[in-house]
C-alpha positions as CSV (number, residue, x, y, z in Angstrom):
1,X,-12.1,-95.5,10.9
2,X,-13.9,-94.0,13.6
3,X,-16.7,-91.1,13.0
4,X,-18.9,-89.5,15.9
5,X,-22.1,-90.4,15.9
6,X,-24.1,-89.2,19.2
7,X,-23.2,-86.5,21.7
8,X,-25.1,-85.4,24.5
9,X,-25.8,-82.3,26.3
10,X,-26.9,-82.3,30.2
11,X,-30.7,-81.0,30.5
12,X,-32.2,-80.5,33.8
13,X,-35.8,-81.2,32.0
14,X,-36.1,-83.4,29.1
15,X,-39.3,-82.2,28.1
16,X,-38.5,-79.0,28.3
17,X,-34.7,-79.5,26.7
18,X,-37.2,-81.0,23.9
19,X,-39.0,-78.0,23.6
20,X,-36.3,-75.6,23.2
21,X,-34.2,-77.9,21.2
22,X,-37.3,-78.7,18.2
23,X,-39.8,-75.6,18.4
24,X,-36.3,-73.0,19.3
25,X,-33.6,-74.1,17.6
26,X,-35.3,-75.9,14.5
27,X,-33.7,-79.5,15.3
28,X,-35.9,-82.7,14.8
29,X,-37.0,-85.5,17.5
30,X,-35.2,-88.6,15.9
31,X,-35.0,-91.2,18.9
32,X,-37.7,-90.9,22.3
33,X,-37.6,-94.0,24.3
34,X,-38.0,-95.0,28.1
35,X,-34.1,-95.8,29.5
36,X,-33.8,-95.9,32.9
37,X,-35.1,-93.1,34.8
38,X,-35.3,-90.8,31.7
39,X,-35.4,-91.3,28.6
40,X,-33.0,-91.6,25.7
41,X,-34.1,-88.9,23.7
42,X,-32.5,-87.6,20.5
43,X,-32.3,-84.5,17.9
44,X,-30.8,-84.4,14.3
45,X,-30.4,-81.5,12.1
46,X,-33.2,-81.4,9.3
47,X,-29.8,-81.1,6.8
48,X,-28.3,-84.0,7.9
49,X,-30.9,-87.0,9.9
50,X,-28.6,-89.6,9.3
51,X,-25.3,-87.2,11.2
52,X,-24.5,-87.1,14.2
53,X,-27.5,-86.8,16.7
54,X,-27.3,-85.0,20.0
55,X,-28.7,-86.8,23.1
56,X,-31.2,-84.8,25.5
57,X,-28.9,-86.5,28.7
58,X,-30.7,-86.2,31.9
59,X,-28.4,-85.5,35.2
60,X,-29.0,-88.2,37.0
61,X,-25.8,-88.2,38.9
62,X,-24.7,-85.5,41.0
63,X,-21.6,-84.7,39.5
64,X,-22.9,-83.9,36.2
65,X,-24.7,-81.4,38.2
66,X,-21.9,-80.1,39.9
67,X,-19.9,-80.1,36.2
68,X,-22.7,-78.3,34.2
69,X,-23.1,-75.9,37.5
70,X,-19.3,-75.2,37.1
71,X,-19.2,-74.7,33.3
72,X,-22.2,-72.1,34.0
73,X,-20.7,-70.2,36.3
74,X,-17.4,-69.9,34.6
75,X,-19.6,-68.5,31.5
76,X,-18.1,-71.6,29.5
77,X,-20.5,-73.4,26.7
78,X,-20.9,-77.0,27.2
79,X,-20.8,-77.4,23.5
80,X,-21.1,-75.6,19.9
81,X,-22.9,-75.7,16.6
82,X,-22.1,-74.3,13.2
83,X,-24.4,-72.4,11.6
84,X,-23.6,-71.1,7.9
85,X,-24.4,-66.9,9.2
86,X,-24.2,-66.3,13.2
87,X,-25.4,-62.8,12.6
88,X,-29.0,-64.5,11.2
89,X,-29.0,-66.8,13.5
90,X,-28.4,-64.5,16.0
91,X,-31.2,-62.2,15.1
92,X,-33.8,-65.2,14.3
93,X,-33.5,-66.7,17.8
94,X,-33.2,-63.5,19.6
95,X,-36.9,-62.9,18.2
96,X,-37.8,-66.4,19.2
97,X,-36.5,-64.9,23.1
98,X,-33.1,-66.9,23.3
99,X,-31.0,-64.8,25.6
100,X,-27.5,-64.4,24.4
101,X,-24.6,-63.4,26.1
102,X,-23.8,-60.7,23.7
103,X,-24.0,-60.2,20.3
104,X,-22.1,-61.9,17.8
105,X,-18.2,-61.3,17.6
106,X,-15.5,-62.8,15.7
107,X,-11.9,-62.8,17.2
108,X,-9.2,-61.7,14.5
109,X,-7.9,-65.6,13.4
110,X,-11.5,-67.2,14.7
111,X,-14.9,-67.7,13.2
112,X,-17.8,-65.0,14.1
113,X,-19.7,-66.7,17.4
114,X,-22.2,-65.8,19.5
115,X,-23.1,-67.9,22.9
116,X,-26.7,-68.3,24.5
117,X,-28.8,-70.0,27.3
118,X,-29.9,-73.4,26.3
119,X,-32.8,-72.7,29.1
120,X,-31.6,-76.2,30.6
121,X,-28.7,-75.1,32.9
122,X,-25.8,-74.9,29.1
123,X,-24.0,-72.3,27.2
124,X,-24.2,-73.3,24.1
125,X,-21.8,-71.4,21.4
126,X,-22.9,-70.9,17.5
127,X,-19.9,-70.6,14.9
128,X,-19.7,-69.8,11.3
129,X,-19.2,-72.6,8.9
């Protein structure tokens, strides 16, 4: 049986992708190593170290430019994470400065959800457990 165990976002800054992603959002370095030009750099959840862990991806290839670009300008999130209450997530990273791209909503059939800036060039959408 298969399980997912990384996925990646595309940052324009890994540094400051780290930044956002540990001091912001609350998730923890796990894995920061040189690999190639950049580095293969991780996060984990504090609940859950040992899930799935989200790689810091450079762009080092112009069409993962072009693709994160296009995703952007269509106002569509690269990627979401569940959260157990959007409104208080919400609120606590809108006093951290996260810029969302509204407030929180929840479409009749769908979970509440919210979208903000990652700062590194994503959308990223948060959804109710």
């Amino acid at each position: 049986m298969m399980r997912v165990a990384l996925t990646s976002v595309l940052v324009d800054d890994q540094e400051k992708a780290l930044k956002f992603y540990t001091e912001t959002l609350g998730f923890v370095k796990k894995h920061d190593f040189p690999a190639g030009e950049g580095r293969w750099l991780t996060v984990v959840s504090p609940e859950g170290p040992d899930n799935v862990e989200l790689v810091l991806e450079p762009m080092g290839f112009a069409f993962a430019r072009a693709y994160q670009q296009g995703l952007h300008d269509a106002g569509v999130p690269l990627t979401a994470f569940a959260v157990r209450d959007v409104r208080a997530e919400y609120e606590r990273l809108t006093a951290l400065g996260v810029g969302f791209r509204g407030e929180p909503m929840q479409p009749p059939g769908a979970p509440a959800m919210a979208v903000f800036d990652d700062t590194c060039g994503n959308f990223i959408m948060i959804f109710q457990e």
